[in-house]
LUMLUMNU-516455 format. One record per residue: residue number from 0; residue in one letter; x, y, z of N, C-alpha, C, O, CB in turn. Coordinates in steps of 0.2 Angstrom, whole numbers, plus 5000, padded with zeros to 4 digits. Atoms other than C-alpha are relative to their C-alpha. Glycine has a CB too. Layout:
LUMLUMNU-516455
+------+------+------+------+------+------+------+------+------+------+------+------+------+------+------+------+------+
: resi : resn :  npx :  npy :  npz : capx : capy : capz :  cpx :  cpy :  cpz :  opx :  opy :  opz : cbpx : cbpy : cbpz :
+------+------+------+------+------+------+------+------+------+------+------+------+------+------+------+------+------+
:  NUM :    A :    X :    Y :    Z :    X :    Y :    Z :    X :    Y :    Z :    X :    Y :    Z :    X :    Y :    Z :
...
+------+------+------+------+------+------+------+------+------+------+------+------+------+------+------+------+------+
//
This chain:
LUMLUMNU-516455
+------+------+------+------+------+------+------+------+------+------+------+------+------+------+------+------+------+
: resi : resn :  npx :  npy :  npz : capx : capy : capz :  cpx :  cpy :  cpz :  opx :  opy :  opz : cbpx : cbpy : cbpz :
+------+------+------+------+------+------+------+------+------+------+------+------+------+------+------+------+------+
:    0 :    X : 5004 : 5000 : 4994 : 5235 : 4411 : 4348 : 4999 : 4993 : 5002 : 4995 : 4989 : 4998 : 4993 : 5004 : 4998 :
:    1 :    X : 5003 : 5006 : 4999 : 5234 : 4396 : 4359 : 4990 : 4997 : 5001 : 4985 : 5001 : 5002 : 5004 : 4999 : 5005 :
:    2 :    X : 5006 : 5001 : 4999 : 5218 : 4386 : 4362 : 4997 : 5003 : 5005 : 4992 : 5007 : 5005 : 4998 : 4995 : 5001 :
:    3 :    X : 5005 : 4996 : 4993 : 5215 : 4392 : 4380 : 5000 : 5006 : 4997 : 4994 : 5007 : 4996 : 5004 : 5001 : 5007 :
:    4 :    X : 5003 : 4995 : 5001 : 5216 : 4409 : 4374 : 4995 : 5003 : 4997 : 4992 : 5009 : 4998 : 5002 : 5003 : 5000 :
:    5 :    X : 5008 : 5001 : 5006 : 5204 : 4406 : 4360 : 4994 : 4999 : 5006 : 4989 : 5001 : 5004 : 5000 : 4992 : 4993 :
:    6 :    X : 5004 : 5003 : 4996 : 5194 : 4399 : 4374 : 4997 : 5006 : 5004 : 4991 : 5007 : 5004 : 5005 : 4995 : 5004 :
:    7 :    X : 5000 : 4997 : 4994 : 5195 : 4412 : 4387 : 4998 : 5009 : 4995 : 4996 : 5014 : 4997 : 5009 : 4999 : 5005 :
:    8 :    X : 5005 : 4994 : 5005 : 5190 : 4426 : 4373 : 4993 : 4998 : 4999 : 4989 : 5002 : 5000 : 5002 : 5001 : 4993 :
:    9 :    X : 5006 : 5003 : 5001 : 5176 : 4416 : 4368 : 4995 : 5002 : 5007 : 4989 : 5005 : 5006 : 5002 : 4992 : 5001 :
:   10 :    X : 5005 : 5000 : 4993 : 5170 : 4415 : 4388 : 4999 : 5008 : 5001 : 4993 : 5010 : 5002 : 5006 : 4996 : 5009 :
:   11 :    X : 5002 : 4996 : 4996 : 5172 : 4433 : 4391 : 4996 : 5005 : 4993 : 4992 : 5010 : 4994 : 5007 : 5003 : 5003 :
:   12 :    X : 5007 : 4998 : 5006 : 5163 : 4438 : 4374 : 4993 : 4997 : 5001 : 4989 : 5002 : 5000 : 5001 : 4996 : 4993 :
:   13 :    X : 5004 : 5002 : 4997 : 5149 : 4428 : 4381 : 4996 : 5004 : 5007 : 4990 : 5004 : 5009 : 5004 : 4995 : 5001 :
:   14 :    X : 5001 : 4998 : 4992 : 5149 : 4436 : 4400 : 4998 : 5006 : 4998 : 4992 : 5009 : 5000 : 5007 : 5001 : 5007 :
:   15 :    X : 5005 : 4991 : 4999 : 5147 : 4454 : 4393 : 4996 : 5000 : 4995 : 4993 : 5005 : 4995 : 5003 : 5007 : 4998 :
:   16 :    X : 5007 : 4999 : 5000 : 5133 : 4449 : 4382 : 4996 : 4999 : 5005 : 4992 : 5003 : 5006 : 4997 : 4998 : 4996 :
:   17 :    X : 5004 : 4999 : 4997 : 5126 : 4442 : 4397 : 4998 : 5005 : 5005 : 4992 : 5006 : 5007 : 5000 : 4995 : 5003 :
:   18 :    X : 4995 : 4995 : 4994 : 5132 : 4456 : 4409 : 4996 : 5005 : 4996 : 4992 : 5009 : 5000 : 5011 : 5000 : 5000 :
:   19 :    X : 5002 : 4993 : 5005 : 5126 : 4470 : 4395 : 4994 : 5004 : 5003 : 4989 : 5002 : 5007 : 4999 : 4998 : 4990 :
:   20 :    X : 5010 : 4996 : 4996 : 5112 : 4483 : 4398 : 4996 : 4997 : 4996 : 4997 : 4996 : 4990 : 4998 : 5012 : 4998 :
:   21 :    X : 5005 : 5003 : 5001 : 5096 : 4474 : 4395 : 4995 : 5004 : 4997 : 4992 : 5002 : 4992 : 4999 : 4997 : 5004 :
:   22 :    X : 5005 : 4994 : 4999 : 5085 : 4490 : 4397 : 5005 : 5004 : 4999 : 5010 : 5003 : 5001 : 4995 : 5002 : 5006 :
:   23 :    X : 4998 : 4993 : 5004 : 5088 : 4506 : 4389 : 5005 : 5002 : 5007 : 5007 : 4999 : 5012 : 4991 : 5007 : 4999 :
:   24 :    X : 4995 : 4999 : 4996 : 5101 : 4519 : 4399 : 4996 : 5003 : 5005 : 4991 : 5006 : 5003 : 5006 : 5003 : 4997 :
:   25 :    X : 5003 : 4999 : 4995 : 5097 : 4522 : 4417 : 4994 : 4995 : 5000 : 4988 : 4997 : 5002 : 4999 : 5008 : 4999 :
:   26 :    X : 5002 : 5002 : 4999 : 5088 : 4509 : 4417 : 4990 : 5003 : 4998 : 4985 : 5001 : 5000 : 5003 : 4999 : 5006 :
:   27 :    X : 5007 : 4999 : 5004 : 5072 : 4516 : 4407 : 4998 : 4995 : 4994 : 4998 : 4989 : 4995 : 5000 : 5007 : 4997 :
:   28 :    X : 5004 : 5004 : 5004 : 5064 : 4509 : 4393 : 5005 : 4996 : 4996 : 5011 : 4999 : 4996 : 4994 : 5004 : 4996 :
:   29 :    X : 4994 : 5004 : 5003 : 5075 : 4496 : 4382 : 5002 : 5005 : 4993 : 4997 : 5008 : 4990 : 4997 : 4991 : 4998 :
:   30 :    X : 4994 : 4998 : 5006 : 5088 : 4504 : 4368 : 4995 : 4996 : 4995 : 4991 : 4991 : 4995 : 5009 : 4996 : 5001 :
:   31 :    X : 5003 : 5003 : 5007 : 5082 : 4502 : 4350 : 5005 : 4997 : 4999 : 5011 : 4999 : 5001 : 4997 : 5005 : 4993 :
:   32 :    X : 4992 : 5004 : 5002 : 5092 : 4488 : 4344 : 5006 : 5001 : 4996 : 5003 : 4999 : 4991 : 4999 : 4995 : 4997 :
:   33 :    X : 4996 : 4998 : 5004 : 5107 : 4493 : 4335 : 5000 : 4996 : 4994 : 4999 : 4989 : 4994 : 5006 : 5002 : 5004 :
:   34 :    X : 5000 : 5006 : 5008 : 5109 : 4488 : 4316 : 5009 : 4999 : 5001 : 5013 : 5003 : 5003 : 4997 : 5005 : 4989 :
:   35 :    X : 4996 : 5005 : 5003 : 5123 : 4476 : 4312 : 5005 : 5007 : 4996 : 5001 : 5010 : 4993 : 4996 : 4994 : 4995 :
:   36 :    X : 4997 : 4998 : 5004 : 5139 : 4486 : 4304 : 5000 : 4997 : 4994 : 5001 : 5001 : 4990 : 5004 : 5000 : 5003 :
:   37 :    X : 4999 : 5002 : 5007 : 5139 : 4476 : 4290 : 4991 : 5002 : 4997 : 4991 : 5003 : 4991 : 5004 : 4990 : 4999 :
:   38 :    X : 5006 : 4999 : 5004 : 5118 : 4479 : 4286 : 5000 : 5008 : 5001 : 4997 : 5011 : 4997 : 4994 : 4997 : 5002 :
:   39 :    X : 4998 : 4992 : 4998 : 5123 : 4497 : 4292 : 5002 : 5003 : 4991 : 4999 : 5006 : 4987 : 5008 : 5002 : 5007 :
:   40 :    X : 4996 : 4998 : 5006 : 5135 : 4498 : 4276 : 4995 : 4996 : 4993 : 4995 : 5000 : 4988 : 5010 : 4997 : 5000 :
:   41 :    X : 5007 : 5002 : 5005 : 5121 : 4489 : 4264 : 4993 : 5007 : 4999 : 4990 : 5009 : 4995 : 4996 : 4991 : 5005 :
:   42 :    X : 5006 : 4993 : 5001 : 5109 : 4504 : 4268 : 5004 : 5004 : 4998 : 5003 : 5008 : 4994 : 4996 : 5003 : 5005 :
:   43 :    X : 4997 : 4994 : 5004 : 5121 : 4514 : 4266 : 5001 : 5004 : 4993 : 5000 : 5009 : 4991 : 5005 : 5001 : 5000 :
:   44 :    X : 4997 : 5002 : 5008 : 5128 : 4509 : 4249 : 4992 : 5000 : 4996 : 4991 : 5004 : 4991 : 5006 : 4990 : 5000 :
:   45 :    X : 5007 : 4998 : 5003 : 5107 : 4507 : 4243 : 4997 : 5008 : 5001 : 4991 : 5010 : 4998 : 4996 : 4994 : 5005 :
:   46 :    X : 5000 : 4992 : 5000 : 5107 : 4526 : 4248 : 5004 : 5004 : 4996 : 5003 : 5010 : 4995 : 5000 : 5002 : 5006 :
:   47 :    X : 4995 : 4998 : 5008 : 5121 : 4529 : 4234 : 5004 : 5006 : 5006 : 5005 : 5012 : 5005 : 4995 : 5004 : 4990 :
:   48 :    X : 4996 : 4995 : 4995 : 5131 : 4538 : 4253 : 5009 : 4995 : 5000 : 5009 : 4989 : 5001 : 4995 : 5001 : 5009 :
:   49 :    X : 4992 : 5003 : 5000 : 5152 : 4534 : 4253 : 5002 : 5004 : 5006 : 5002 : 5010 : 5007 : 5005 : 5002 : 4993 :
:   50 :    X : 4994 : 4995 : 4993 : 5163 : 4537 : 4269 : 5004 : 5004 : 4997 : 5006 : 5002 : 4992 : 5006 : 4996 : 5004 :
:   51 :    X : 4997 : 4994 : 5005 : 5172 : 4552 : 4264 : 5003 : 5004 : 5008 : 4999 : 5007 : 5011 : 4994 : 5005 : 4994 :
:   52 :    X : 4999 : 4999 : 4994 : 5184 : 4554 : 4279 : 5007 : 5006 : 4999 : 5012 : 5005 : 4996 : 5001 : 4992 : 5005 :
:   53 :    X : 4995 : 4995 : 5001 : 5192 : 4572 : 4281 : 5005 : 5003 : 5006 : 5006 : 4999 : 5011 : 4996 : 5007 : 4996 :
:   54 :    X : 4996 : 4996 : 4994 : 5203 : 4584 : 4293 : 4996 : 5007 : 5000 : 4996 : 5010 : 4995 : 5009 : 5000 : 4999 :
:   55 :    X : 5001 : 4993 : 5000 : 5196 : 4599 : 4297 : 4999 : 5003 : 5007 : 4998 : 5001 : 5013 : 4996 : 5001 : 4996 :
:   56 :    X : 4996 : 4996 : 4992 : 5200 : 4613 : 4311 : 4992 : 4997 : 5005 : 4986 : 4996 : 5002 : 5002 : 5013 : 5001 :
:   57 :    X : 5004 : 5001 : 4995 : 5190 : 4609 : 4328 : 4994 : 5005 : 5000 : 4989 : 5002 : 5001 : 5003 : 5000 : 5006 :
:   58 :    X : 5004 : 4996 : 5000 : 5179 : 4624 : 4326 : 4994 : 4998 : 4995 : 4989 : 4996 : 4996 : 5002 : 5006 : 4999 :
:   59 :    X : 5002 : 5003 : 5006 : 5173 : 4619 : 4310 : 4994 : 4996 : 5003 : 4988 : 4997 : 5003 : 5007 : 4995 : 4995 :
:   60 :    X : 5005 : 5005 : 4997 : 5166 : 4605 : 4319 : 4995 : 4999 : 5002 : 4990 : 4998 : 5000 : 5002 : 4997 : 5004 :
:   61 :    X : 5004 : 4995 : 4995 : 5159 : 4612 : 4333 : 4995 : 5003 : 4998 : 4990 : 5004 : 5001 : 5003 : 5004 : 5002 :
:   62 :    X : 5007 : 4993 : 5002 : 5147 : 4626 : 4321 : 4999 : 4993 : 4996 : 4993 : 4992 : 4996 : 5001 : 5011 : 4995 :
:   63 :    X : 5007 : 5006 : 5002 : 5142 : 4609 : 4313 : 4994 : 4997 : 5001 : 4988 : 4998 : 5000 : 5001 : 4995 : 4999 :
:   64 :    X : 5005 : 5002 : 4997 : 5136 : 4598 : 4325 : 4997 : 5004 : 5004 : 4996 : 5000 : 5009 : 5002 : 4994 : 5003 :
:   65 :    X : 5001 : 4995 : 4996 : 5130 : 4614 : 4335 : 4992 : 5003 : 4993 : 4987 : 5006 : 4995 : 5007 : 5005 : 5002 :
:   66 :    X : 5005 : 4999 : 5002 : 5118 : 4616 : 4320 : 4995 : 4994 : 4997 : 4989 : 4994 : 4995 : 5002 : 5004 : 4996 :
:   67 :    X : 5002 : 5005 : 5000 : 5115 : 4598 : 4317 : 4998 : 4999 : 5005 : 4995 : 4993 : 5005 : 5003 : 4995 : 4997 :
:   68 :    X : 5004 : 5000 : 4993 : 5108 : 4599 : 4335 : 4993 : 5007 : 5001 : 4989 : 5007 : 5005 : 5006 : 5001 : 5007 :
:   69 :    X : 5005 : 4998 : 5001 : 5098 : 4613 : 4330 : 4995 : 5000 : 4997 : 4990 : 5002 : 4998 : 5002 : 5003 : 4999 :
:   70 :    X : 5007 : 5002 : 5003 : 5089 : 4608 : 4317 : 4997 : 4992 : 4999 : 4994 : 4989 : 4994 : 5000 : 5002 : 4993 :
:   71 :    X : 5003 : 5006 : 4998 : 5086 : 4591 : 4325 : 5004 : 4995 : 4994 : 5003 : 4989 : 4995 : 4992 : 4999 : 5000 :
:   72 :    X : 4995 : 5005 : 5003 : 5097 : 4582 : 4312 : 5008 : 4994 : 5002 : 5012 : 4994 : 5007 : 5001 : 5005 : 4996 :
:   73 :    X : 4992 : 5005 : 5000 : 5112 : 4568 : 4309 : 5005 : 5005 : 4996 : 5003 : 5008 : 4991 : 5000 : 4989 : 4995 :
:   74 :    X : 4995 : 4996 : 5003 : 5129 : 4578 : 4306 : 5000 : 4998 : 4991 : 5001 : 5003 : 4988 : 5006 : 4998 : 5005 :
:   75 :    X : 5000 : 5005 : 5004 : 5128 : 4566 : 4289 : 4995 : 5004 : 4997 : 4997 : 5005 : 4991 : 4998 : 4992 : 5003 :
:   76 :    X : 5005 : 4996 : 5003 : 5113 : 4577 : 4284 : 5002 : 5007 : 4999 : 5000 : 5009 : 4993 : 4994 : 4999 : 5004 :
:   77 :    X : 5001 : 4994 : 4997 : 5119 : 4595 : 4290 : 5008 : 5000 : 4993 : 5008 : 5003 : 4988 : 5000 : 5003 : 5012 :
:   78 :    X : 4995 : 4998 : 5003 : 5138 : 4592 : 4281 : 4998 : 4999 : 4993 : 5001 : 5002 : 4988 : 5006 : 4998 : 5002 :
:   79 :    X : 5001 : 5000 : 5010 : 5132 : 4586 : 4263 : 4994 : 5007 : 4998 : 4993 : 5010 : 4993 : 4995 : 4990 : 4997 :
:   80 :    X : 5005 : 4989 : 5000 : 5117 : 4604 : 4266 : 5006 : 5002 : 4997 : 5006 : 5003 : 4990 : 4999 : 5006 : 5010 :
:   81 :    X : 4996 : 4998 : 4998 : 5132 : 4611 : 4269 : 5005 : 5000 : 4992 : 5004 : 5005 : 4988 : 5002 : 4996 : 5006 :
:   82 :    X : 4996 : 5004 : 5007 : 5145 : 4603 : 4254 : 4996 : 5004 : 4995 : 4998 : 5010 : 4993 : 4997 : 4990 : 4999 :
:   83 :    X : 5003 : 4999 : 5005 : 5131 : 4605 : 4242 : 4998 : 5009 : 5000 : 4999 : 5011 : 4994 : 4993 : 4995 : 4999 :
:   84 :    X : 4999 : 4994 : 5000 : 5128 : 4624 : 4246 : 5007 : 5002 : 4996 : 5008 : 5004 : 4991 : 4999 : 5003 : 5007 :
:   85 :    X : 4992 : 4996 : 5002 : 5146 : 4628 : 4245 : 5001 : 4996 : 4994 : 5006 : 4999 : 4991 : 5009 : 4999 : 5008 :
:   86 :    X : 4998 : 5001 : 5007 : 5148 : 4620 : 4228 : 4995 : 5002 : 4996 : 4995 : 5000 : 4990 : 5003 : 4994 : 4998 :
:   87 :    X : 5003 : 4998 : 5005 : 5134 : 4627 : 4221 : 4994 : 4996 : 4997 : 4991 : 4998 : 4993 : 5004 : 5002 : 4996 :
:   88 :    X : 5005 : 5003 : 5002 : 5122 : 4614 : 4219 : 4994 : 5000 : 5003 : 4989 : 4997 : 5000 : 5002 : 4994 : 5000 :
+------+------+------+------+------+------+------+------+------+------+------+------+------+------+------+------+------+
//
């Protein structure tokens, strides 16, 4: 990668933080700040949770987060319910 285009990444990394939504969406109250990928995976790992990335059919999907929206939960919560039922724990 030459310098200018180290350069010119640099600049436009820059513009869209300045540029970025400041206040929340639609212009309402400001966004809770988002955590950091890497202290994201620090809580994670201090919660003893592992990415555990599968395939499964679209429906499947669908009656999840359809009930992780029912009971006000994160999908993250509704499939390890879920998990631990169907094996019996």
């Amino acid at each position: 990668m030459k310098k200018t285009d180290l350069a010119k990444s640099d600049a436009k990394k820059l513009m869209n933080k300045m540029t970025g939504p400041s206040a929340g969406r639609f212009g309402g109250t400001p966004a809770a700040p988002a955590i950091d990928k890497r202290e994201q995976r620090k809580l994670d790992q201090a919660l003893g949770l592992v990415p555990f990335a599968v395939k499964i059919n679209s429906e499947l999907v669908k009656r999840l987060q359809d009930r992780a929206t029912e009971r006000g939960q994160d999908l993250n919560t509704v499939v390890a319910e879920v998990l631990a039922k169907g094996l019996g724990d």
